[in-house]
C-alpha positions as CSV (number, residue, x, y, z in Angstrom):
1,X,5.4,1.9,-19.5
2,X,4.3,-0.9,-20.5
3,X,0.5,-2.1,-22.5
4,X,-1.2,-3.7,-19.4
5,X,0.1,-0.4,-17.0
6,X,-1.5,1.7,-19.7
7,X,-5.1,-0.3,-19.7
8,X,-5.3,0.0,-15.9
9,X,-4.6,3.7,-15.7
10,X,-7.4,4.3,-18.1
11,X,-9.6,2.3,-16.5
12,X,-8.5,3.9,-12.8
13,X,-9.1,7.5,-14.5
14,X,-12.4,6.0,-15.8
15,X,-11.5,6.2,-19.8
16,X,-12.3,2.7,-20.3
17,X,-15.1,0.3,-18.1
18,X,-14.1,-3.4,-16.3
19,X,-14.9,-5.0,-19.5
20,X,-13.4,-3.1,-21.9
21,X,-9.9,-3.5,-19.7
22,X,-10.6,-6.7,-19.8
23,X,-10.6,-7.2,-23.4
24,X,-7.8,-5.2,-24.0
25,X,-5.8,-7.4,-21.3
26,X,-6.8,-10.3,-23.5
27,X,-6.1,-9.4,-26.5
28,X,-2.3,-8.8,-25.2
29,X,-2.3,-12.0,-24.3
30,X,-2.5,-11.3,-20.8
31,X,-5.2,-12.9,-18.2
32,X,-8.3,-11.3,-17.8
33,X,-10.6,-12.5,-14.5
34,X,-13.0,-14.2,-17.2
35,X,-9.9,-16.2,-18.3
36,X,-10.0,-19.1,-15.3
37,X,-13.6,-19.6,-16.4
38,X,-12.9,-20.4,-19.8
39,X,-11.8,-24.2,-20.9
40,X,-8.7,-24.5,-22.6
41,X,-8.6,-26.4,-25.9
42,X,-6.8,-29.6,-25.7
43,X,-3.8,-29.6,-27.8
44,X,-3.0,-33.6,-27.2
45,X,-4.7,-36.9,-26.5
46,X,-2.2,-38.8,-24.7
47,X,-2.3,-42.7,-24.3
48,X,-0.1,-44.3,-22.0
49,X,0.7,-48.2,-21.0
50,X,2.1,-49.1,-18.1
51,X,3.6,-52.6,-17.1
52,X,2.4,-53.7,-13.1
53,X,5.7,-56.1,-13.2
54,X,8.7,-56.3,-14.5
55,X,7.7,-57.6,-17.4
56,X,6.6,-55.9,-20.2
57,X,6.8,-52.2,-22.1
58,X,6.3,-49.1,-21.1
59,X,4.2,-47.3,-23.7
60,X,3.1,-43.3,-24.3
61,X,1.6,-42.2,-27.5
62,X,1.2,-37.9,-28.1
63,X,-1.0,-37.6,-30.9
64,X,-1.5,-33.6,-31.9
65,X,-5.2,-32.5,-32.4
66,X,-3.2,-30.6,-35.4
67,X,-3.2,-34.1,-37.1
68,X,-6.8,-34.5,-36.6
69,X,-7.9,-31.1,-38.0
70,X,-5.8,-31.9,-40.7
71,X,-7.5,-35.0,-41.6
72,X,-10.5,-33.0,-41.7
73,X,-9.5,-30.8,-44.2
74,X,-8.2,-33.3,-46.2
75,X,-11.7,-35.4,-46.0
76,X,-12.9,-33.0,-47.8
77,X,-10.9,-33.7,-50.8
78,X,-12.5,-37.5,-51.2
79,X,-14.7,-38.5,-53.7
80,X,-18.4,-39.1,-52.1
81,X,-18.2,-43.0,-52.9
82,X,-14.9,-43.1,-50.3
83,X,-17.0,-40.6,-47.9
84,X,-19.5,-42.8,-48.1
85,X,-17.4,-45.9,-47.4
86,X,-15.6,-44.3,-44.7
87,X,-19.0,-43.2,-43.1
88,X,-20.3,-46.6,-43.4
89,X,-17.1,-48.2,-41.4
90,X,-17.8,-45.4,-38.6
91,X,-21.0,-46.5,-37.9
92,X,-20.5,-50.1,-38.2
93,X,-18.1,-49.4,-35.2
94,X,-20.5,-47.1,-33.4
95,X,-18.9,-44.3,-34.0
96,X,-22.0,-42.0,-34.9
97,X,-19.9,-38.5,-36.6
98,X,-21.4,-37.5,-39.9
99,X,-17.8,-35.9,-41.3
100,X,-19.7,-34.8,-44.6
101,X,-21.1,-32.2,-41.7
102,X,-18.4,-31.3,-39.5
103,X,-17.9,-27.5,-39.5
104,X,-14.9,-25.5,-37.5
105,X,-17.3,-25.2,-34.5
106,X,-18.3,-28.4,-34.6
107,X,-14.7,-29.5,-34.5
108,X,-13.8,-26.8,-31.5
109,X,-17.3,-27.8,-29.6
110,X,-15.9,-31.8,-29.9
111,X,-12.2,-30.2,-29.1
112,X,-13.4,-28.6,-25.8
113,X,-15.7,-31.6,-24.8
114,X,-12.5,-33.7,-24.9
115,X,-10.8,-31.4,-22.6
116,X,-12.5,-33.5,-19.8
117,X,-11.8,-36.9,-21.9
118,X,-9.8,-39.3,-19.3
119,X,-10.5,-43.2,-19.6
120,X,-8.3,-45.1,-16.8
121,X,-8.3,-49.1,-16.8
122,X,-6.3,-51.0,-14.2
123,X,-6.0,-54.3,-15.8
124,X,-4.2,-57.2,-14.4
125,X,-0.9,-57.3,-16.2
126,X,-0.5,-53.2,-17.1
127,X,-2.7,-50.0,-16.6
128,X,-4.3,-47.8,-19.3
129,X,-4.6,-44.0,-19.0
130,X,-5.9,-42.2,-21.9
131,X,-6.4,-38.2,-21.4
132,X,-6.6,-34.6,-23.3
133,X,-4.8,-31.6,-22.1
């Protein structure tokens, strides 16, 4: 018999409530009815190019999120002056992210907010699609 059999006959002989079979489905990895609520953490940002004519490359870049958590840790590592520096080129490009601050959760809140991330341009000679998922 196997794990998720097991939870639901405990919860049909009333052993366990809704929410503790749920739980227990979860933690096997198995879909609770919580689970469709809950965004999924992007893995990738994509960005592909696509010609309009003949002419011209076809381009798709995967970049892993891995890479960018990475980088984080590393930051860390830096001397304050190159923090600093680094901070300073941020902003002068409007990019407003204190990385001196970024914690785990701030990371996973900016991770989930790019799960609905999707820039489209339809320019004249190729099109743009830049997405998370």
């Amino acid at each position: 018999m196997n794990d998720q059999k097991k939870i639901l006959e405990m919860l049909g002989a009333g052993k366990i409530t809704v929410e503790e079979a749920e739980k227990l489905i979860g933690a096997l990895g198995g879909k609770s009815s919580n689970e469709g609520n809950v965004k999924k953490v992007p893995e990738f940002m994509y960005v592909k190019v696509s010609p309009k004519g003949e002419k011209g490359d076809r381009v798709s870049v995967k970049i892993p999120f891995k890479l960018l958590r990475a980088g984080m840790k590393l930051a860390a590592f830096m001397p304050s002056s190159v923090q600093d520096k680094v901070q300073g080129h941020l902003e002068e490009k409007g990019v407003n992210i204190d990385l001196s601050k970024m914690s785990k959760e701030n990371m996973d809140e900016l991770l989930h907010t790019l799960s609905e991330f999707s820039v489209d341009v339809d320019g004249e000679d190729e099109s743009v699609k830049i997405y998370c998922e």
